[in-house]
C-alpha positions in Angstrom: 9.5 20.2 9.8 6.3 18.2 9.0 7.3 19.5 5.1 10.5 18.1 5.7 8.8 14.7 7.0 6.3 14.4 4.2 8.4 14.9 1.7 11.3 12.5 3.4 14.1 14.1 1.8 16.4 14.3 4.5 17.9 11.2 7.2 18.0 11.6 10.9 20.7 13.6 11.5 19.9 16.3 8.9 16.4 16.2 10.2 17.5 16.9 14.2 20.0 19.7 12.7 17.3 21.4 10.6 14.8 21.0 13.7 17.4 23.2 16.3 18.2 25.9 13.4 14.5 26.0 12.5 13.5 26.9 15.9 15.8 29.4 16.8 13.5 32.1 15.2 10.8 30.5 17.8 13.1 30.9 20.8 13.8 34.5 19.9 10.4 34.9 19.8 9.7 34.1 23.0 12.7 35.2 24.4 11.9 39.2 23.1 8.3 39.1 22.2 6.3 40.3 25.2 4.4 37.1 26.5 1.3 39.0 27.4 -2.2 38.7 25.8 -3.1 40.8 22.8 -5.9 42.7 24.8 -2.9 44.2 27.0 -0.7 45.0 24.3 -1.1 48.8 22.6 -2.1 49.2 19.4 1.7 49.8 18.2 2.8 46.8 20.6 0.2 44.9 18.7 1.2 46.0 15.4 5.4 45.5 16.3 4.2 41.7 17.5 2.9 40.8 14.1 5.4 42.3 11.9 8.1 40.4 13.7 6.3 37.2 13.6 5.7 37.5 9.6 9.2 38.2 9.1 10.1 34.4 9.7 6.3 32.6 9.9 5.0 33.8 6.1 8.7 32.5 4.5 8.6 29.0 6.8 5.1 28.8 5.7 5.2 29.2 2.2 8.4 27.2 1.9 7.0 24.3 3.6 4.2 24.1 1.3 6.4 24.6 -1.6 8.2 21.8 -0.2 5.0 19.8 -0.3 4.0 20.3 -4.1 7.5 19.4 -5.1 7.3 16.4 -3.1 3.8 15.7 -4.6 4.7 16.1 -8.3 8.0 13.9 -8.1 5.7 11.6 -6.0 5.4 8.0 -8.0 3.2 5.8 -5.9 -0.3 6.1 -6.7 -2.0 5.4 -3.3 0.6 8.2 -1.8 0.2 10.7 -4.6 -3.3 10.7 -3.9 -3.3 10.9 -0.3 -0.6 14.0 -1.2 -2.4 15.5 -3.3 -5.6 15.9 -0.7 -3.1 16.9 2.2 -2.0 19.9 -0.6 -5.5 21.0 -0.9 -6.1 21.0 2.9 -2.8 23.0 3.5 -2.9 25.5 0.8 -6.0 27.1 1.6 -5.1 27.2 4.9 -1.4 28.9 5.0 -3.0 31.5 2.5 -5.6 32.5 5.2 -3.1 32.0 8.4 -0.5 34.0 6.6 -3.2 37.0 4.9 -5.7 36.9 8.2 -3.8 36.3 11.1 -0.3 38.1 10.4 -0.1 40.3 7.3 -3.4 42.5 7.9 -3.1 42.4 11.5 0.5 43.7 11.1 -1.0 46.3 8.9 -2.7 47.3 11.7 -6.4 45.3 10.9 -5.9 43.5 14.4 -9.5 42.1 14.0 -8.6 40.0 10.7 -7.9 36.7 12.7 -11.8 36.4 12.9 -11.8 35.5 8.9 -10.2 32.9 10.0 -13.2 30.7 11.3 -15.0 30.0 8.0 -11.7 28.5 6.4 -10.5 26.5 9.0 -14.8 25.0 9.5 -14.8 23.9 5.6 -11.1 22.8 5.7 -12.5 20.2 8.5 -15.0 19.3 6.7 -12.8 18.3 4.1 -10.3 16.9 6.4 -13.2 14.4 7.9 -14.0 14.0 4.3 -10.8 12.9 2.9 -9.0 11.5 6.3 -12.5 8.3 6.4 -12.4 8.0 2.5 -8.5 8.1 1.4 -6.4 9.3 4.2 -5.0 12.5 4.7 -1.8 14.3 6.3 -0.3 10.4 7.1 -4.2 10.0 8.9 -6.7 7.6 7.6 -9.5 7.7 9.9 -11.9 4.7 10.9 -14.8 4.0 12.9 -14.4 1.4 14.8 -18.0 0.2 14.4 -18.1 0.2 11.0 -14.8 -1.3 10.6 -15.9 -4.5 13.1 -18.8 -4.7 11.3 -17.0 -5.1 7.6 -14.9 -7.7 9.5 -17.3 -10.1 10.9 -19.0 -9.7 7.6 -16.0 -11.0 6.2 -15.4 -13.6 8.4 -18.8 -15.1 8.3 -19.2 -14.9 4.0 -15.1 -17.1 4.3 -16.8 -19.5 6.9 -20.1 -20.0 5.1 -17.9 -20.5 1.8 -15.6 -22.8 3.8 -18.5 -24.7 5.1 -19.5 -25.5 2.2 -16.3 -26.4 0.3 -15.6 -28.6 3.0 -19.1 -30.4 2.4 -18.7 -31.1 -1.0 -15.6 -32.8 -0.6 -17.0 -34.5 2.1 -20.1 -35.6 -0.4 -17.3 -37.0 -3.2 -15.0 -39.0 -0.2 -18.3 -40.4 0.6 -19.9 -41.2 -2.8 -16.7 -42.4 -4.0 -16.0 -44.6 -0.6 -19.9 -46.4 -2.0 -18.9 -46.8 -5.1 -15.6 -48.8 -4.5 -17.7 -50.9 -1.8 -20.1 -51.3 -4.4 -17.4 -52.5 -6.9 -15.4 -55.0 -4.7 -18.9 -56.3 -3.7 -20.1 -57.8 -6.8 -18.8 -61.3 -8.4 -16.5 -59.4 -10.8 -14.8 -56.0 -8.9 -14.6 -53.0 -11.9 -10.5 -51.9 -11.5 -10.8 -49.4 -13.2 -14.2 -47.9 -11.6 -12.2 -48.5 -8.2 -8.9 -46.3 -9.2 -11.1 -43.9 -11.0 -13.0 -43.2 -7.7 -9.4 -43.7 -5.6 -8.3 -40.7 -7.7 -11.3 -38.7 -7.0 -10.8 -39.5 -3.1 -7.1 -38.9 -3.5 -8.2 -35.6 -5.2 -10.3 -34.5 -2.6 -8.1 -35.5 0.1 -5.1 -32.8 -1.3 -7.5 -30.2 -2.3 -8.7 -30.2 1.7 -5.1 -30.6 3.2 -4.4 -27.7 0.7 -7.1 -25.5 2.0 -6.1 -26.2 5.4 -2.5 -25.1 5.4 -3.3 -21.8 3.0 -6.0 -20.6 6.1 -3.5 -22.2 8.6 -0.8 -19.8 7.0 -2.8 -16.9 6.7 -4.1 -16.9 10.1 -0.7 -17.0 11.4 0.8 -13.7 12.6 3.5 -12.9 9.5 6.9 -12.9 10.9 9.9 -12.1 8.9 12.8 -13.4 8.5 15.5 -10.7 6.6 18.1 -11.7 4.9 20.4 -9.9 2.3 18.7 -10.2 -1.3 19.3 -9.2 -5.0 15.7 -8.1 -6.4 16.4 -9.5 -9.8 16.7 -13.1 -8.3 13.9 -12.9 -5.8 11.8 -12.1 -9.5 13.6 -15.0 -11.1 12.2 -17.3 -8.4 8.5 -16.0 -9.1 8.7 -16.5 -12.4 9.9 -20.0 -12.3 7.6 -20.8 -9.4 4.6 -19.4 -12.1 5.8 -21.2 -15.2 3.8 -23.3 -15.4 0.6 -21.0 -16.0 3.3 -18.8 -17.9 4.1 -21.9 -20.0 0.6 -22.9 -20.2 -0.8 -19.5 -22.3 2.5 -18.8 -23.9 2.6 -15.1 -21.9 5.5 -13.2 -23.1 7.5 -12.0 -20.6 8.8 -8.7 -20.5 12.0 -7.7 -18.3 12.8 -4.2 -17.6 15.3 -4.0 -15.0 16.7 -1.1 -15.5 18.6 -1.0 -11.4 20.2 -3.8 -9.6 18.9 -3.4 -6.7 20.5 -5.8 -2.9 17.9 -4.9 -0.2 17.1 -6.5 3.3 13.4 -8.0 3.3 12.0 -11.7 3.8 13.3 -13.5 1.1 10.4 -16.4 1.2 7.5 -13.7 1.3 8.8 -11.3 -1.4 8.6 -13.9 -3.5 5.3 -15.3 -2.2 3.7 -12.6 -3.5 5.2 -12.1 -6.7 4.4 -15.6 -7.5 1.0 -14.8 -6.3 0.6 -11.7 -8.7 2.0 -13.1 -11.7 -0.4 -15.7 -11.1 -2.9 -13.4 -11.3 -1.9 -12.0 -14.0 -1.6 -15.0 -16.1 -5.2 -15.9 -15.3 -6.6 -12.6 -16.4 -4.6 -13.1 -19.7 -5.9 -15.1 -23.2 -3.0 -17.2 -24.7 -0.2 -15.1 -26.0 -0.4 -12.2 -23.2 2.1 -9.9 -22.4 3.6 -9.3 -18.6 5.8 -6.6 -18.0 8.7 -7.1 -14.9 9.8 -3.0 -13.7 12.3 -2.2 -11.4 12.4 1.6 -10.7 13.5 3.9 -7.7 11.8 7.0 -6.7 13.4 9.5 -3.8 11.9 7.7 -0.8 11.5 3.6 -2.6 12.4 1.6 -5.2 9.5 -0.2 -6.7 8.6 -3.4 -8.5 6.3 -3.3 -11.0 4.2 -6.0 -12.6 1.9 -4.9 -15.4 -0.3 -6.9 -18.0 -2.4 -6.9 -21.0 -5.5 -8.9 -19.7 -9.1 -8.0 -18.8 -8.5 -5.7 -15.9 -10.7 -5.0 -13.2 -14.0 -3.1 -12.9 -14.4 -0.4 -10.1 -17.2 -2.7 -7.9 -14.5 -5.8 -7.9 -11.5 -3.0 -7.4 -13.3 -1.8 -3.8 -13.1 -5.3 -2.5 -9.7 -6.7 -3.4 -8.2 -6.1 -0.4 -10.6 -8.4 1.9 -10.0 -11.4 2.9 -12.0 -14.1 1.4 -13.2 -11.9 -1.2 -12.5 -13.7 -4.7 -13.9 -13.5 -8.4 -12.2 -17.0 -9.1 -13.3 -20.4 -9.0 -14.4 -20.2 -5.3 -14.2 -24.0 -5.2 -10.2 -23.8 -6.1 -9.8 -20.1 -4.2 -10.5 -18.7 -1.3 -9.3 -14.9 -1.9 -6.6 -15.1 0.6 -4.0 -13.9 -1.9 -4.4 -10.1 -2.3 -4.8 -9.4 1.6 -1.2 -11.8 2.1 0.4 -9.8 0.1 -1.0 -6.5 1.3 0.0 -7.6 4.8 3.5 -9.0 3.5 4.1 -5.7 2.4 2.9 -3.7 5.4 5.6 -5.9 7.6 8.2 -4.6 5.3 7.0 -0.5 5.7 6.0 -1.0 1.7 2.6 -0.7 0.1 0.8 -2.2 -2.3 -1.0 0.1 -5.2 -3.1 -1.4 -8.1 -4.6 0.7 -11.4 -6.4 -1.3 -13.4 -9.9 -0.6 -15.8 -12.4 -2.9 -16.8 -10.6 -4.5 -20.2 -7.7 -2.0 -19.6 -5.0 -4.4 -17.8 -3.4 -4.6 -14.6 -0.7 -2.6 -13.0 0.7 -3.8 -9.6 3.3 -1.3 -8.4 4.6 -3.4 -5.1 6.8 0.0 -3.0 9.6 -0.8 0.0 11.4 1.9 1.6 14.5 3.3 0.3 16.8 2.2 3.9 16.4 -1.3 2.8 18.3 -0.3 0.0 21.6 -2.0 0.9 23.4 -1.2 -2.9 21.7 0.3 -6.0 23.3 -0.3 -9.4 22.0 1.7 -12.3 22.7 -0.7 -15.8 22.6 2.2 -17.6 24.9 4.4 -16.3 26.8 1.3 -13.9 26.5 4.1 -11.5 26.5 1.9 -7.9 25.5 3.5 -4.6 26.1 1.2 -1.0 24.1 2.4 1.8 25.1 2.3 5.5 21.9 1.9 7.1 22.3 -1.6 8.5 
């Protein structure tokens, strides 16, 4: 069943059907099994017990884990791959010794095999600890909660002393320019033009803070969303014309590739929120003349949107911060690395992910994952193949 659930192949009522025939083997186990500890059982008893149990246990085992590596290779998020593929290597080890140790040699009649057990089982924790803090593991990324509070008000603080001081630099230029104007209108003959010119620089100042305000106003806010029904190649239409200008500015190229038309049910306003945002990003990791690719694909479990480019890419040491808030490698005083962890939260509200695979001077890949039940009609323009879903 947990097979079944990692690989997500199957909807509700398949999954409750396949749970009661699945455990009929388990019920008829306990039903005619004698429920008494191994040290009362004969030798024979002993020997019966296990060769009934690996009749059904070493074919549910096996096929669940075959289940697993098919569901790992067709796999086509990164971030989930990953995490699959370390779940595989924590699994397979393991129903190779549960199946040799504890039923096959101890239905041969080696009733003292279980004990191999123990090594196994102490490195596959290891690894488990191991993988579950660093990547997450079996659906499990593990924290500390110390560590993780720690990171945060690190965070916090660094956004706070970078706020502080944006906020007293624009302070410094409201004030110097305030002088200068009383300076002008002072004297016999008041400079016009020294007076707009500073006017601008207050005006300036003024939007850049009222700005700033609303973007940490709006990220501090708990998201919300509001779904409505959505075609995916309109929501990307919007984001593009929302980024033209940068697009217009360095003459990108953009690419289109949608290969589905895709309806779904998601937050129209925040979808394209961060699309805008990305494409952004893209655009300012780009030279003139760049190239941005627009993907829409499906895999078994999600459809996915995918936003490449041809631009510097990202090193490993900038890669391992991306996510934080605050964290930026812009122009601090026009960003305050609030876009990245929006998005990644954006997503999170709709059951998505975020995944990005990028190298230092290698471009960027976005790959931006929702769940297939938000799928509400699929249209492949190849084939005009058109699938409606009933889940809403």
């Amino acid at each position: 069943m947990y097979s079944i659930s990692f690989h997500g192949m199957a909807k509700a009522k398949l999954k409750l059907f396949l749970g009661i025939l699945l455990t009929l083997p388990v019920i008829y186990s306990f039903l005619f099994l004698p429920l008494t500890p191994n040290a009362w059982k004969t030798r024979a008893e002993s020997i019966t017990y296990f060769r009934v149990l690996s009749v059904w246990t070493i074919p549910y085992l096996f096929t669940a884990t075959g289940i697993m590596i098919y569901s790992t290779y067709k796999e086509k998020r990164p971030r989930l791959k990953i995490q699959k593929k370390f779940t595989l290597t924590l699994v397979i080890p393991a129903v190779i010794s549960s199946s040799l140790n504890y039923l096959l040699l101890r239905s041969f009649g080696i009733l003292h095999a279980w004990k191999f057990n123990y090594p196994v089982l102490m490195v596959l924790f290891g690894f488990f600890l191991y993988f579950g803090v660093k990547y997450g593991v079996m659906g499990i990324k593990l924290t500390f909660y110390k560590q993780h509070l720690e990171s945060s008000i690190k965070s916090i603080s660094s956004g706070i002393e970078m706020l502080n001081h944006s906020l007293k630099n624009e302070v410094l230029k409201i004030a110097m320019s305030s002088s200068n104007i009383k300076s002008s209108t002072n004297g016999k003959n008041p400079d016009i033009e020294d007076i707009n010119q500073n006017l601008e620089v207050i005006d300036s100042s003024v939007s850049y803070l009222k700005g700033m305000i609303k973007r940490i106003q709006s990220f501090s806010k708990e998201i919300t969303l509001e779904e409505s029904i959505n075609n995916m190649s309109l929501i990307l239409e919007d984001a593009l014309n929302n980024s033209s200008n940068n697009i217009n500015a360095k003459e990108i190229t953009i690419i289109k590739n949608y290969r589905y038309e895709v309806v779904l049910k998601c937050d129209r306003f925040h979808i394209v929120e961060i699309l805008s945002n990305i494409i952004n990003n893209a655009c300012e990791a780009m030279a003139s003349a760049g190239e941005i690719v627009l993907t829409i694909e499906k895999s078994k479990n999600a459809f996915n949107i995918i936003i490449s480019d041809n631009g510097t890419g990202i090193d490993s040491d900038t890669m391992s911060h991306i996510f934080e808030p605050y964290f930026t490698t812009k122009d601090k005083h026009l960003n305050f690395g609030l876009g990245l962890s929006y998005c990644y939260l954006v997503m999170s509200k709709h059951n998505g992910s975020l995944d990005i695979i990028s190298g230092e001077g290698e471009g960027t890949t976005v790959i931006l994952s929702l769940p297939s039940y938000r799928i509400l009609e699929i249209k492949d323009q190849n084939t005009t193949k058109t699938r409606k879903s009933s889940c809403f």
